[in-house]
Backbone as CSV, one residue per row, in Angstrom:
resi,resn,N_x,N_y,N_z,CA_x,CA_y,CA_z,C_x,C_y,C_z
1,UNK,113.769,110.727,123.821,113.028,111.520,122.859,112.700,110.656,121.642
2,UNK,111.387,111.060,121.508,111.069,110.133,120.037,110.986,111.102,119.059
3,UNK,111.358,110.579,117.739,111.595,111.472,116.556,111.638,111.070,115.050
4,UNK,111.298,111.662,114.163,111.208,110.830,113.151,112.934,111.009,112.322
5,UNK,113.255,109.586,111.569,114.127,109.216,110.968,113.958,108.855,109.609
6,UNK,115.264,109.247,108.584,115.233,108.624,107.215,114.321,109.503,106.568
7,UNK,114.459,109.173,105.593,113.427,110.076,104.173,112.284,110.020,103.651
8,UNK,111.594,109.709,104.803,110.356,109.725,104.848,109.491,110.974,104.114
9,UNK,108.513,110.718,103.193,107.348,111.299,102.745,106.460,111.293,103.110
10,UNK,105.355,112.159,103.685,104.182,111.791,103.863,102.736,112.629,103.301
11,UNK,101.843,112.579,103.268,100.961,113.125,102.940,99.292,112.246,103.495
12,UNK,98.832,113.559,103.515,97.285,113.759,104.740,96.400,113.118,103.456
13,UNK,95.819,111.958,103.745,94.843,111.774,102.731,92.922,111.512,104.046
14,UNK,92.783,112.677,103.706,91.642,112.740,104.875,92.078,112.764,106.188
15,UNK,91.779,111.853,107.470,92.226,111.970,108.525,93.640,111.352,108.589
16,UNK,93.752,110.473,107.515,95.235,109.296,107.636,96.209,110.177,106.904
17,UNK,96.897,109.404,106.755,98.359,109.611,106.483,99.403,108.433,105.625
18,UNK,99.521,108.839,104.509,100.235,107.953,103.578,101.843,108.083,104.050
19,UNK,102.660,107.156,103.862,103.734,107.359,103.751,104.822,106.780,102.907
20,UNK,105.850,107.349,102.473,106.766,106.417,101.508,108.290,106.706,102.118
21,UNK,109.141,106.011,101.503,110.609,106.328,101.949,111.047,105.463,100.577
22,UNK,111.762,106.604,99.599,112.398,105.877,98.591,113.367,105.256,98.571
23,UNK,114.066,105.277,99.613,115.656,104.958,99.736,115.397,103.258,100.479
24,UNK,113.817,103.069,101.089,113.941,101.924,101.693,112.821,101.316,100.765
25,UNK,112.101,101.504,99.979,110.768,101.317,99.180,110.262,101.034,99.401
26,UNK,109.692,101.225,100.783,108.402,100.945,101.667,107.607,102.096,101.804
27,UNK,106.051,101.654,101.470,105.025,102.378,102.213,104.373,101.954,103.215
28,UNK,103.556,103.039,104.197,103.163,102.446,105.311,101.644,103.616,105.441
29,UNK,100.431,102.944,106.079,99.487,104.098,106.067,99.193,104.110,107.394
30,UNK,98.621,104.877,107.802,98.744,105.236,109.125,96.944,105.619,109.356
31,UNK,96.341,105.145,110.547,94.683,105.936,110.429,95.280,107.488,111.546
32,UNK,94.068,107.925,111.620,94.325,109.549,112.550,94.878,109.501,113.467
33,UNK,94.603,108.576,113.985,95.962,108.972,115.844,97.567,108.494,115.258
34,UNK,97.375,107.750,114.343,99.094,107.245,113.906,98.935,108.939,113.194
35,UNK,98.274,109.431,112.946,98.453,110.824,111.817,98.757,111.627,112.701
36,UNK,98.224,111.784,114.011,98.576,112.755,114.662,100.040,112.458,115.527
37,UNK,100.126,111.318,115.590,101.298,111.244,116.774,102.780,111.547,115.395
38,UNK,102.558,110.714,114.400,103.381,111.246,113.271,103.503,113.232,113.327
39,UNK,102.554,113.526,113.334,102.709,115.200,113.830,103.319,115.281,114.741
40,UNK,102.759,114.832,115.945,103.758,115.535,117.090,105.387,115.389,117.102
41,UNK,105.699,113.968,116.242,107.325,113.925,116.635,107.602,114.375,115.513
42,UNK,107.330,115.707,114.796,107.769,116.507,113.863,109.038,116.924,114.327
43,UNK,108.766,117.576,115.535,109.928,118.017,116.197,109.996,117.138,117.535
44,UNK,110.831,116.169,117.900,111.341,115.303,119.192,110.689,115.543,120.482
45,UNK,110.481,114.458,120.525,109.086,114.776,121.908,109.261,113.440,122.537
46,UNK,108.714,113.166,124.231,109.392,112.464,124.538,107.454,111.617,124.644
47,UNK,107.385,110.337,125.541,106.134,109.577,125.675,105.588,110.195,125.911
48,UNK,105.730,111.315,127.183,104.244,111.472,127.973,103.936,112.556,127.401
49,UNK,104.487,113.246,127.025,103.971,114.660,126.020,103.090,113.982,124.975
50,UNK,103.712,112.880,124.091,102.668,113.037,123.282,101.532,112.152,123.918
51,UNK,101.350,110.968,124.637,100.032,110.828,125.523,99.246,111.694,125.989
52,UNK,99.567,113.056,126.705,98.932,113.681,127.517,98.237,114.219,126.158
53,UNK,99.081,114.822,125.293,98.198,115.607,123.497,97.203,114.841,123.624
54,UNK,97.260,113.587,122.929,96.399,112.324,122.553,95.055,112.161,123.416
55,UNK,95.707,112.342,124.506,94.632,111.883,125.824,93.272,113.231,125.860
56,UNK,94.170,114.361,125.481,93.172,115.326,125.160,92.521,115.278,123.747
57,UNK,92.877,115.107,123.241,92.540,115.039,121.705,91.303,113.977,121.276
58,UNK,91.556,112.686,121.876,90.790,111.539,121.372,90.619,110.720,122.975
59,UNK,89.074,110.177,122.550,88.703,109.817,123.701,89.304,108.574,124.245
60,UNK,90.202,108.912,125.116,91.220,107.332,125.089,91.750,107.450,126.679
61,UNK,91.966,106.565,127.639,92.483,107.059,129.174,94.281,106.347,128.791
62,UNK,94.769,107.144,129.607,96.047,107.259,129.581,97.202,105.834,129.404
63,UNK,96.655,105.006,130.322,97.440,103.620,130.321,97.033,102.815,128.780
64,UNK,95.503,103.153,128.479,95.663,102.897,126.877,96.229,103.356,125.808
65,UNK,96.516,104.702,125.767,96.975,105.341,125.191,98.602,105.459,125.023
66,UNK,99.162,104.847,126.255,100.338,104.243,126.578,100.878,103.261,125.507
67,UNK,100.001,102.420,125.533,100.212,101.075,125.256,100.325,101.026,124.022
68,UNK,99.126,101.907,123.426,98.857,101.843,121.566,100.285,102.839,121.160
69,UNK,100.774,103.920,121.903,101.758,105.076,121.693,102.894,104.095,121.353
70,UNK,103.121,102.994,122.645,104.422,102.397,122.147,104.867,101.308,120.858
71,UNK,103.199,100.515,120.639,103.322,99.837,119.688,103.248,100.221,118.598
72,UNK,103.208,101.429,118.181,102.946,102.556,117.168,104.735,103.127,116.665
73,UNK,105.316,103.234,118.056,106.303,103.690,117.891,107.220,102.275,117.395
74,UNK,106.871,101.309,117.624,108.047,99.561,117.821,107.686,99.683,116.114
75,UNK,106.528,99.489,115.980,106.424,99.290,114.466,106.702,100.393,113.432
76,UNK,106.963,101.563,113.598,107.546,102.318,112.694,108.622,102.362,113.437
77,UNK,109.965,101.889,113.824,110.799,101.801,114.131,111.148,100.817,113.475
78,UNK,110.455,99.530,113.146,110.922,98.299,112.425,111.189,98.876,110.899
79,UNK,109.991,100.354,110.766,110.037,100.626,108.804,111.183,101.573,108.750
80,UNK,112.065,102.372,110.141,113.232,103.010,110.094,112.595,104.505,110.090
81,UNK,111.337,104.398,110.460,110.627,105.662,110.187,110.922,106.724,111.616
82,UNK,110.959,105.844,113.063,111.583,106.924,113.863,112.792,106.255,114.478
83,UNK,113.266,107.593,115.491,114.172,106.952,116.044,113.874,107.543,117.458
84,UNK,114.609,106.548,118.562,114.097,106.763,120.098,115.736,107.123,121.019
85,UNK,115.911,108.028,121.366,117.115,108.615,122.099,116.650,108.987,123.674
86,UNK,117.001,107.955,124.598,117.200,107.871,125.607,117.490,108.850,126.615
87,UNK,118.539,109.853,125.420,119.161,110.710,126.717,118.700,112.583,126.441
């Protein structure tokens, strides 16, 4: 399950998405599909749930959408922004 972690702030500025975490003093901005997938792991969701959303949502085929989902997830994982639970 992927999910978001830490004290993260965020806010919708048009389609994107600002973010801060005071405790780590990093910001990070995000364009609309980082805005939306940031939505979906509001509440813990695992890959293919949020691909299949995505895949409907924005014109994108699945193995791409794969690919951008995970490097999306590696790099806000490096800012402590989610966390990924296996079981």
């Amino acid at each position: 399950m992927i999910g978001r972690s830490g004290d993260w702030l965020s806010a919708k500025v048009g389609d994107e998405i600002m973010m801060m975490s005071a405790e780590r003093g990093d910001y990070i901005g995000v364009n609309a599909v980082g805005a939306r997938i940031w939505e979906l792991i509001e509440t813990p969701s695992d890959m293919d749930t949020i691909c299949a959303a995505l895949v409907r949502e924005f014109e994108v085929d699945a193995a791409t959408c794969r690919a951008e989902v995970e490097r999306f997830i590696t790099e806000m994982g490096k800012h402590g922004a989610v966390t990924i639970d296996a079981g």
